[in-house]
Structure formats: C-alpha cells, structure tokens
C-alpha positions in Angstrom: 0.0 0.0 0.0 3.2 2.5 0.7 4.7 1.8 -2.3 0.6 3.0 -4.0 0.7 6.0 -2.1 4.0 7.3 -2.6 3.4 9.2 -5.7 1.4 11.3 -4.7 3.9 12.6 -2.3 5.2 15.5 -4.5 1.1 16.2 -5.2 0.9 16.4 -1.2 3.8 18.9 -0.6 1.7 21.0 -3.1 -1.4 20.9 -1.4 0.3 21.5 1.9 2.3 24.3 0.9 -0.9 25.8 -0.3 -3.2 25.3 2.2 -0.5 26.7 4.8 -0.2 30.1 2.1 -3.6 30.4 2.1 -3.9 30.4 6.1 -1.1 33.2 6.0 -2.9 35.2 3.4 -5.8 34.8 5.7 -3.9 36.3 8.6 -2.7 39.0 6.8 -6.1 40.1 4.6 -7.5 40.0 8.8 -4.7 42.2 10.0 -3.9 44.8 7.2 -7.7 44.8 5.3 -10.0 44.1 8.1 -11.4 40.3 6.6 -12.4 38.5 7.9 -13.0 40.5 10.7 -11.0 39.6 13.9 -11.5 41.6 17.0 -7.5 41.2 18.2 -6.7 43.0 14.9 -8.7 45.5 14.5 -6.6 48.6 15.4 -3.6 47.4 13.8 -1.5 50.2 11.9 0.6 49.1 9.0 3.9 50.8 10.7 3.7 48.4 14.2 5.2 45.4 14.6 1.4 43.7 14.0 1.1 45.3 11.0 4.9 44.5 9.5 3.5 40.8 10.2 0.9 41.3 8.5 2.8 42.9 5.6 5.1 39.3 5.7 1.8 37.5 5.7 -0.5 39.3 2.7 2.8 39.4 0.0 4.3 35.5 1.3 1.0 34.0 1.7 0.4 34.9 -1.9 3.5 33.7 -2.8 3.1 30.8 -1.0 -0.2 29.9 -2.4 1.2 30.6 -6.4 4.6 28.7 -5.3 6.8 32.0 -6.8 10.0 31.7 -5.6 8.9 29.1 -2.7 12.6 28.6 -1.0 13.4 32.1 -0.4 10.2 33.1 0.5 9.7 30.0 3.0 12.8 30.8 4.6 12.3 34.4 4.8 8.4 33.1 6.5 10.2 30.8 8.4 12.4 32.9 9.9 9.5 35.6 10.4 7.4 33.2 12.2 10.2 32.4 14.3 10.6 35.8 15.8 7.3 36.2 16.1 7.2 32.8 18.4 9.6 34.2 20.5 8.9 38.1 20.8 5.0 37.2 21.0 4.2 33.9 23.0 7.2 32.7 24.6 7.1 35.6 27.2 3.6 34.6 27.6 4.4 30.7 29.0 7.1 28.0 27.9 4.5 25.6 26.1 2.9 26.5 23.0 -0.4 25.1 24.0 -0.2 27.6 26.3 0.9 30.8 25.0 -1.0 31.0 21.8 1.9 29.8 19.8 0.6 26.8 18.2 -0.1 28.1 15.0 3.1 30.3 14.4 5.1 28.0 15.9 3.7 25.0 13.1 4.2 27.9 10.6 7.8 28.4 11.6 8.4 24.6 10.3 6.3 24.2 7.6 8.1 26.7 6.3 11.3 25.5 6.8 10.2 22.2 5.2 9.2 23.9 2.4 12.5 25.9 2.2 14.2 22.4 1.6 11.9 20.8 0.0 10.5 23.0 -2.7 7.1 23.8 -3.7 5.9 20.9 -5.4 3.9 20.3 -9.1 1.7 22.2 -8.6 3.2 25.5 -8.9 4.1 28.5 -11.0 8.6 27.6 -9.6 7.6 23.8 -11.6 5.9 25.6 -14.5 9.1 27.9 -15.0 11.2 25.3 -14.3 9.6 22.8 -17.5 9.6 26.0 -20.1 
C-alpha cells in the first residue's frame, strides 16, 4: 500500500504548501484589510510590529499559495514566524499550548520544510522550471 501512495507525495507537498499560504494570506487580509473581521486585529496600523507581520503575511502567503520563488520566501516566513514565536508567545508561558503559539510555531516549520523541499507540481517555480 506505501509503495501505492508514494506518488502522490510530490502532489501532497503542493497541497500542503498551499493550504499553509492560504492560512497566511488569511492572517494577513485580517490584519492589514480588516477580513475577515478579527477583534484582536482591529486597530492594527501598518507601521507596528502587527502590522509589518501582516505585511510578511498578505505578500508571502500569496507567494506561497502561487509557489513563486517558494525557498526564499519559506525561509524568509520561516524565519519571520520564528521571531514572532519568541517576541510574542514565549514571554507569555514556555508551552505552545499555552501561550497561543501553536499556530506560528507549526508555521515556523512548515516553512522550513518547504525551504528544503520546494514547492511541489503544482506550482508557477515547476511551471518555470519545465519552459
């Protein structure tokens, strides 16, 4: 049964990597354009350190979701998401489960992954890559 499954691997990283741009995208549409409406973010102003997040996740959450220049993007996020574990939750508690940091702190790897791995078929660095 492995051996049935295992090409769609490559097909998986794709989906994966744009599910996971499409939940930044999300973030950063909530922060910096108000939807979907979030009550945490509503009085968040472009030049704080919310709204430079925010920034990081509108332009790589699209570029995410396309798969442009996946690597450096994902380790740029990565990195991002990283700092943001540690200047936002971590002061909060040790344990992710209980600071908030779940999320950002999944982010932080799945970008990383996707820094090494690459983006997959499906995307626009494959389509560039076949012309």
């Amino acid at each position: 049964m492995i051996e049935a499954l295992a090409p769609w691997a490559p097909r998986i990283l794709s989906v994966l990597r744009i599910y996971t741009g499409l939940l930044l995208l999300e973030h950063g549409t909530s922060k910096l354009l108000g939807f979907p409406a979030v009550p945490s973010f509503a009085n968040i102003h472009i030049n704080s350190l919310f709204g430079v997040a925010g920034l990081f996740e509108l332009v790589g959450g699209v570029l995410l979701t396309i798969g442009l220049f996946t690597r450096p993007v994902a380790f740029i996020l990565s990195g991002f998401a990283a700092v943001g574990y540690f200047v936002v939750h971590s002061p909060k508690a040790f344990y992710p489960a209980a600071n908030g940091g779940e999320f950002v702190s999944l982010v932080c790897f799945l970008c990383l992954y996707f820094a090494l791995a690459g983006a997959g078929p499906w995307s626009v660095d494959a389509m560039m890559k076949r012309e």
